[in-house]
N, C-alpha and C positions, 0 to 999 in steps of 0.2 A: 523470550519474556512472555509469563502467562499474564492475558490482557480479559482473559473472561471463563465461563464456563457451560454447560448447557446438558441437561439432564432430564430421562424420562420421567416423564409427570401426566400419568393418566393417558397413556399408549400415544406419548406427542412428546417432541425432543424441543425443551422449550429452555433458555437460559437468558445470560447477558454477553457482553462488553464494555468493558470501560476504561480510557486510557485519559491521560489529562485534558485531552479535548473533547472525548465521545465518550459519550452516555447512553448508551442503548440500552435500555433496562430492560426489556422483552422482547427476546428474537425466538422465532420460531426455524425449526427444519422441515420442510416443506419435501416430502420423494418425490423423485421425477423419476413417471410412467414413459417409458418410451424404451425401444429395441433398437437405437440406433449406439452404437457400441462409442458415440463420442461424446452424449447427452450427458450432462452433471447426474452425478445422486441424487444431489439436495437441491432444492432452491434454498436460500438463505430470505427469509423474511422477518421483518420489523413492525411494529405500530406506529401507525404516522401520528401526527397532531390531532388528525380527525377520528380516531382510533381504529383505525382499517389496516390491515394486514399490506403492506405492499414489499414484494421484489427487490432487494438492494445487494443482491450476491448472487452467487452460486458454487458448489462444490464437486470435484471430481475426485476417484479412487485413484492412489498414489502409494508410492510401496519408495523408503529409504533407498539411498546406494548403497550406504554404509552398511546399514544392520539387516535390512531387507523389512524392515518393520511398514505395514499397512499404516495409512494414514489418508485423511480427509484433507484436499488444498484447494485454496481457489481466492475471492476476495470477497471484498465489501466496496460498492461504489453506489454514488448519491450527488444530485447535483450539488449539495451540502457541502460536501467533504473537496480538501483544494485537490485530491489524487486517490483513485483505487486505496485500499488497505488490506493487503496479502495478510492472509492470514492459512494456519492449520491448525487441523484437526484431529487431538490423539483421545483413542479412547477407543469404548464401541456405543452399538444402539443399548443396551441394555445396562451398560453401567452408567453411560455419561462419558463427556468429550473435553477433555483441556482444551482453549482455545488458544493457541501462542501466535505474536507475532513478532519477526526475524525483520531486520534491515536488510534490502535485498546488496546482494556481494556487490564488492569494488567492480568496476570497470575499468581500474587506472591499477597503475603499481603505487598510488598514492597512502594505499593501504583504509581506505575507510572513505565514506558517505554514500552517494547516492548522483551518477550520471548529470553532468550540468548540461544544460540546454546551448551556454553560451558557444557561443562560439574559438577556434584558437585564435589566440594572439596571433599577432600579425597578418591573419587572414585578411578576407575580401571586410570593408566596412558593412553591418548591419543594422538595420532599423535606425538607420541614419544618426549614429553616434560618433562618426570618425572611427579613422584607425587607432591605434592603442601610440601614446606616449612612453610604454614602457618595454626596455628590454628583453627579451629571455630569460635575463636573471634576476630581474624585475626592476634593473636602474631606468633615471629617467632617461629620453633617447633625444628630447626636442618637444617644440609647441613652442608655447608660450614663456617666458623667461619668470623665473618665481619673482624677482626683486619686481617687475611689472608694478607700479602704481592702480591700483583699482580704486575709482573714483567711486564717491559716497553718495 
């Protein structure tokens, strides 16, 4: 999904982002000077509230498995934001850059979202919630009896 764009304007790679929660309206590419062969390209920078340029990314050179196509990847983080925002970069310096951003792949054969934190059923109790009342197959297993009276 294309979520922004970013294009040469007066020898500066300057664009946006915007997805239903974020609003970036002026992000800059910022090149990183350095011979260390792991260093990003870009920095990724933004205008704060106070309108100063600051730090919220950075980009590394990256080449498809598939097609072998060159592209820009890396993300966008901000105490702001609840997680990183992976993001890539198709294009070049000279025309201008799609900005897309992908759901990162399953971890499960559940076929789709994004890694849960919780923990598995029936494991060890955490953050002191009890064990789970519910099956494997997600019937109830025991606890408390539903007919139970809860007083008012």
């Amino acid at each position: 999904m294309n979520i922004g764009e970013i294009k040469p304007v007066n020898g500066r790679l300057i664009g946006h982002i915007a997805t239903r929660s974020i609003d970036l309206p002026r992000l800059g590419l910022r090149p990183v000077e350095s011979t260390n062969e792991r260093a990003p390209v870009f920095e990724i920078v933004a205008l704060n509230v106070g309108q100063r340029w600051v730090q919220i990314g950075a980009l590394w050179e990256a080449t498809a498995n598939k097609t072998g196509e060159n592209f820009l990847q890396g993300s966008l983080d901000d105490p702001s934001l609840a997680e990183p925002l992976p993001i890539a970069l198709f294009g070049t310096d000279a025309e201008g850059y799609r900005v897309a951003w992908r759901r990162r792949d399953a971890l499960s054969g559940f076929g789709g979202g994004q890694r849960s934190e919780r923990p598995a059923m029936g494991g060890e109790a955490m953050g002191g919630f009890g064990a789970s009342t519910a099956g494997m197959d997600g019937s109830y297993m025991g606890g408390s009896d539903f007919d139970d009276e809860v007083p008012h």
